[in-house]
C-alpha positions in Angstrom: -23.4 11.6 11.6 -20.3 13.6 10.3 -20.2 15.2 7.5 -16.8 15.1 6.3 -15.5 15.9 2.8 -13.8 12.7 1.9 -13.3 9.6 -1.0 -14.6 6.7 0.5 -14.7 3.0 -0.9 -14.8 -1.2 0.1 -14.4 -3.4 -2.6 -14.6 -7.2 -1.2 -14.1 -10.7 -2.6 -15.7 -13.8 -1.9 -14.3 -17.3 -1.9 -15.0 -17.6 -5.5 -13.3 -14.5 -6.3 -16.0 -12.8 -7.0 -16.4 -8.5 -6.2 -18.3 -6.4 -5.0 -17.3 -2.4 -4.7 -19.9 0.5 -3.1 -17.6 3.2 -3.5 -19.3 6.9 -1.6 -19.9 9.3 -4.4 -21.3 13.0 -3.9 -21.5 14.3 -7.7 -22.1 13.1 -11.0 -19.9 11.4 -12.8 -19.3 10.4 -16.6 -19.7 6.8 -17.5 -16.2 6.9 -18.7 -15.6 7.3 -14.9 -17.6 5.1 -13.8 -16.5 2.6 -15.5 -12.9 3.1 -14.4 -13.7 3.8 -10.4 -15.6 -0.1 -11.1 -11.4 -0.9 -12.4 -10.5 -0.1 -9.0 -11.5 -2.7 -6.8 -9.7 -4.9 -9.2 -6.6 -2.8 -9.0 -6.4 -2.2 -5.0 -7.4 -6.1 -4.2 -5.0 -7.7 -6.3 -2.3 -6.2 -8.2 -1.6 -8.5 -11.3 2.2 -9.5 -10.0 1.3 -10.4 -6.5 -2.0 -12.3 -8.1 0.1 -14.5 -10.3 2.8 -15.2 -7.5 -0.2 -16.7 -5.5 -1.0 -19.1 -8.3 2.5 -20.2 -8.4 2.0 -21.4 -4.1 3.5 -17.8 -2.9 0.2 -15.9 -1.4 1.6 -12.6 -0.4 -1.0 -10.0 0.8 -0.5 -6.6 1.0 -2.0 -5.5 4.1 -1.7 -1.4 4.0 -0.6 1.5 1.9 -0.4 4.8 3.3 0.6 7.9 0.7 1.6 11.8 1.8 -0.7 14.5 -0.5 1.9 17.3 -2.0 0.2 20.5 -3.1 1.1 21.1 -6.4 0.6 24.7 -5.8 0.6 26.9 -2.7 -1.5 29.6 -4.3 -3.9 26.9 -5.6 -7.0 26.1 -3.7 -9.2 23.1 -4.0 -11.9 22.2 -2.0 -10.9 18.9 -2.3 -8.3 19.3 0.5 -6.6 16.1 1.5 -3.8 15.4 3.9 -3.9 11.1 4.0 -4.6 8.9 1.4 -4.8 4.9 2.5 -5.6 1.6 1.3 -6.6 -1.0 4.1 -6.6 -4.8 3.0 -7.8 -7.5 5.6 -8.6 -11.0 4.8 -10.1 -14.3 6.7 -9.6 -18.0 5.6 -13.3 -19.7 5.6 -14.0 -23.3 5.2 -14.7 -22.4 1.5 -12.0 -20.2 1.0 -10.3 -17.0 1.0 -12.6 -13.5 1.5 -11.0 -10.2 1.5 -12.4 -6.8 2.1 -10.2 -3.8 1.1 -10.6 0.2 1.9 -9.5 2.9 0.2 -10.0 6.5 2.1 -8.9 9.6 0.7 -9.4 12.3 4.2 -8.4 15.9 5.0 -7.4 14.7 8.1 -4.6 12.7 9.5 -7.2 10.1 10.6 -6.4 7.3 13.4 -5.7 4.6 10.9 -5.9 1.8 13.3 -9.1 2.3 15.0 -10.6 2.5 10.9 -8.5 -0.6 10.4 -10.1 -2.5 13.8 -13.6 -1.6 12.2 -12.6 -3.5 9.1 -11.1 -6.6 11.0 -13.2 -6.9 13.6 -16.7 -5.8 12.5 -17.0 -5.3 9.1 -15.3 -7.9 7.5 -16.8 -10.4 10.2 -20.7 -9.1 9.3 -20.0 -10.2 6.0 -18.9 -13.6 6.5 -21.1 -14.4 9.7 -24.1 -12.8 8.6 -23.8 -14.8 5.1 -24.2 -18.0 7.4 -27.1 -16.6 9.2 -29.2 -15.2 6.7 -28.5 -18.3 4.0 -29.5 -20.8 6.8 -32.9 -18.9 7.8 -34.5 -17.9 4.5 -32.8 -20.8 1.7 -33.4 -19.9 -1.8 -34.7 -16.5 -1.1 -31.5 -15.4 0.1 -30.2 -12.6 -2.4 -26.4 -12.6 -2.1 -25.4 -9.6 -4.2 -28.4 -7.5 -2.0 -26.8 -8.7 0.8 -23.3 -7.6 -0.1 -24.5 -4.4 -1.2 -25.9 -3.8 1.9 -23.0 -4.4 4.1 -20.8 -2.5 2.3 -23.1 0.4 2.5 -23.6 -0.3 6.1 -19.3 -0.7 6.6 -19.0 2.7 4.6 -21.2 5.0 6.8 -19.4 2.9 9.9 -15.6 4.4 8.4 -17.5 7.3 7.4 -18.9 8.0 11.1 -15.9 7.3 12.5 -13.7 9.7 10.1 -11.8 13.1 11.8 -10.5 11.4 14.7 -6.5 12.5 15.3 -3.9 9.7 15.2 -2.7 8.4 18.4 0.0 7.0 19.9 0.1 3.2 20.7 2.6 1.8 22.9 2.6 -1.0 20.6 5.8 -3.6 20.6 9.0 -2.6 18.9 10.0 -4.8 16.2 14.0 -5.0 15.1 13.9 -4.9 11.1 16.9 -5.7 8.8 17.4 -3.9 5.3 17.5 -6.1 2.0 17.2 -2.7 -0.5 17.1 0.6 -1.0 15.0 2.4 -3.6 15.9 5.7 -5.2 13.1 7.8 -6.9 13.7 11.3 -8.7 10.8 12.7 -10.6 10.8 16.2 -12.3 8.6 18.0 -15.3 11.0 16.8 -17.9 12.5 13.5 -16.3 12.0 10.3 -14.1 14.4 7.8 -12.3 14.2 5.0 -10.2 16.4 3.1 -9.1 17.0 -0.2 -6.6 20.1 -0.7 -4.8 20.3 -4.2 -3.2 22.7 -7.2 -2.8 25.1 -8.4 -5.3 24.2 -11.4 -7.7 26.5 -13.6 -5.8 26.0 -12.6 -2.5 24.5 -15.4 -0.7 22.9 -13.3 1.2 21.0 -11.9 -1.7 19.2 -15.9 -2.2 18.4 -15.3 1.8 16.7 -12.8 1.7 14.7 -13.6 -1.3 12.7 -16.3 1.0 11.4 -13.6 2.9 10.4 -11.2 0.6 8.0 -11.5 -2.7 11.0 -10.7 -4.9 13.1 -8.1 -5.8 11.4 -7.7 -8.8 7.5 -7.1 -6.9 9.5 -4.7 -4.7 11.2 -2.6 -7.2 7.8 -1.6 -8.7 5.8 -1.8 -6.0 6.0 2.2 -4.5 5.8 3.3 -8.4 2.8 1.1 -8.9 0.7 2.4 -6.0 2.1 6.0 -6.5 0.3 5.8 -10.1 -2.7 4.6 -8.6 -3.3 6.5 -6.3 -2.5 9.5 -8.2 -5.1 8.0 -10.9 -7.9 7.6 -8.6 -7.7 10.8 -7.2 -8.1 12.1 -10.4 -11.1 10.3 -11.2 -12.5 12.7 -8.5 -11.1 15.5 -9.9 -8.8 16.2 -7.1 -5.9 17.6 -9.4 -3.9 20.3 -7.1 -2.4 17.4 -5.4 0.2 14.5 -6.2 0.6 11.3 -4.0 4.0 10.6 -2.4 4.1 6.5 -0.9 5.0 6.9 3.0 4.4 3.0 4.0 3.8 -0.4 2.4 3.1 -3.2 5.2 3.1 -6.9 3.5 2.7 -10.7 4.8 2.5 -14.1 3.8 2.1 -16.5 6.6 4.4 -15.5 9.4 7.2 -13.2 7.2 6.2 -9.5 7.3 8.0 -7.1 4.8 7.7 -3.1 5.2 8.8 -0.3 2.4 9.0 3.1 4.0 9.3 6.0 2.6 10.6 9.6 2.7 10.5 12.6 0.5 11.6 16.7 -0.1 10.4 18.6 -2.9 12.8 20.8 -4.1 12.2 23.6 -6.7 9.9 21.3 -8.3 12.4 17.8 -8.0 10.4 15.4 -5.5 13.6 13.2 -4.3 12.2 9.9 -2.4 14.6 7.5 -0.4 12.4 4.1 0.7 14.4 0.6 2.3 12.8 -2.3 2.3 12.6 -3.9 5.6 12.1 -7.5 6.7 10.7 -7.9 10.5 13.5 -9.6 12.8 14.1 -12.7 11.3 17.2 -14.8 13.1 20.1 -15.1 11.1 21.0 -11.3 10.4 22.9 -8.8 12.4 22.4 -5.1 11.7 19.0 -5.2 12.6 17.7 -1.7 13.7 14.2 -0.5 14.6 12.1 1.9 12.5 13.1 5.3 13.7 16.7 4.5 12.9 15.8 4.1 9.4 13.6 7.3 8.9 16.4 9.4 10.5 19.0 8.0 7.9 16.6 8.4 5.0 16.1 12.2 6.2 19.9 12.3 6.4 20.3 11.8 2.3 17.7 14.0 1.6 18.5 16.8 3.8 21.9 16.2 2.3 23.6 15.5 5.5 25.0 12.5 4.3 25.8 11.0 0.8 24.0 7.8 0.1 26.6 5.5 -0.1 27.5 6.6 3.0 23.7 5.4 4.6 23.7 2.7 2.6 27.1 1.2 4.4 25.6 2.7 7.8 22.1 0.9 7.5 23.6 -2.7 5.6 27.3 -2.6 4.6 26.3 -5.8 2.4 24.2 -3.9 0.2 26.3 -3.0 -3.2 26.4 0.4 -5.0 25.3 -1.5 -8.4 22.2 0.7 -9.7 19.3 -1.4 -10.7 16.8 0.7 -13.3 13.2 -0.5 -11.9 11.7 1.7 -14.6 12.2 0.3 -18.4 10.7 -3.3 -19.3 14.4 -4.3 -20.5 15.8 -3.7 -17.5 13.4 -5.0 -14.8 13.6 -8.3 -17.0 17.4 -7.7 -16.3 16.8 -7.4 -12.4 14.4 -10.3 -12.3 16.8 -12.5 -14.2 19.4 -11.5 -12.7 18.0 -11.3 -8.6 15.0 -13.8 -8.1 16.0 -16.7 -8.9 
């Protein structure tokens, strides 16, 4: 088996919303961290916002987060070297309900993310769910479901972890046409922080559109924020501190409608600048619709300051308005919310 220097961890839920977490430790750790890597499964299954929009009959998933690691330092060194940080979440409807199995993997490699992601759709979610049925049915009441679950999460773990230091590759996958409903705007230096959503206005119709196909514009303002604090969080619970987390990709679904954030970034005597859009898969009844590279290119165009980003933003959706929503204060996301989702 590989040996391969890396954080490693499958948090699952059952139908009754129970979980279950092996996470893949290699040193000691203090209870005080213990008890928060435990907080995690909680944290990287359901994110409170998207958990209450489910009780209110909106069940959005997120499927995948994906985050660049920034040196903090060049002249630092860390054996805790990591180039991809990501955060797997697959799901399956049973006849008692919902189960979901989530992975988070920290590697120094840029690792094929969709072979690990067919492992955890197609083999080790499945074990869990099939293998419940079998084992229940042949030994009754001395079936042990905890040992069970502990057991195939150790047994899905050393599958990711086997399977760990592959190169990404390219797959000739189809080509989907995606149309923009926002653009965020993050700045974050030593002494300041800004944030900043640029979407439709109030009274554009198309703003009440779009908002059927996306969670809301609130869950999507804070969304690359939230998961940059986690994942910046957890790495520190394993005392990987020479890096910081940048978001690159959020991939989200609810039934058939399919929402992606991406994300670029340049560090800039110590000012990380990050332009992200917020992209809806080709839904009929928009124009401007434009496939993925088109939107990285134009992102790189702001930051490399090629272009002004007014000037993208009228390039990529001339609908979207210059108005500056704040997505960082409590005041004003209460505005935004107000103001946008309803």
């Amino acid at each position: 088996m590989k040996n391969i220097n890396a954080i490693l961890g499958l948090f699952f839920a059952n139908e009754d919303e129970m979980v279950y977490d092996k996470i893949k430790i290699s040193e000691d750790l203090t209870e005080e961290r213990e008890n928060n890597l435990k907080m995690l499964s909680f944290k990287y299954l359901g994110p409170v916002f998207l958990t209450e929009m489910c009780n209110k009959g909106n069940p959005w998933n997120i499927d995948f987060v994906e985050s660049s690691l920034i040196l903090q330092d060049q002249g630092l060194f860390n054996e805790k070297s990591f180039q991809s940080f990501f955060n797997i979440n697959s799901s399956n409807e049973t006849i008692d309900g919902i189960v979901n199995l989530s992975a988070l993997i920290a590697s120094p490699y840029t690792e094929d993310i969709k072979e690990i992601s067919d492992e955890l759709c197609e083999y080790i979610l499945p074990a869990l769910i099939q293998g419940k049925i079998v084992e229940e049915n042949f030994l009754g009441s001395r079936f042990k479901y905890s040992k069970f679950i502990q057991r195939e999460l150790i047994r899905g773990l050393n599958l990711i972890d086997y399977s760990l230091g592959s190169s990404r590759k390219v797959y000739w996958e189809e080509q989907h046409n995606y149309y923009c409903v926002g653009l965020i705007e993050r700045i974050v230096s030593e002494s300041y922080k800004v944030s900043n959503l640029f979407t439709f206005d109030k009274d554009n119709l198309l703003r009440k559109k779009c908002l059927e196909f996306i969670p809301s514009y609130y869950v999507m303002a804070i969304l690359p924020d939230y998961y940059e604090k986690l994942i910046d969080e957890t790495l520190k619970l394993f005392d990987v501190t020479t890096i910081y987390p940048n978001i690159r990709l959020i991939k989200l679904h609810s039934y058939e409608k399919k929402v992606i954030y991406l994300e670029e970034y340049v560090v800039d005597k110590n000012i990380k600048k990050s332009y992200g859009v917020i992209l809806i898969e080709d839904t009929e009844g928009f124009s401007d619709l434009n496939r993925i590279p088109f939107y990285k290119k134009n992102l790189r165009l702001i930051l490399d300051k090629t272009k002004d980003v007014h000037d993208i933003m009228s390039k990529i959706n001339p609908n979207l308005s210059f108005k500056r929503w704040d997505t960082l204060s409590n005041e004003s996301l209460n505005d935004l919310e107000a103001s946008l989702d309803n």
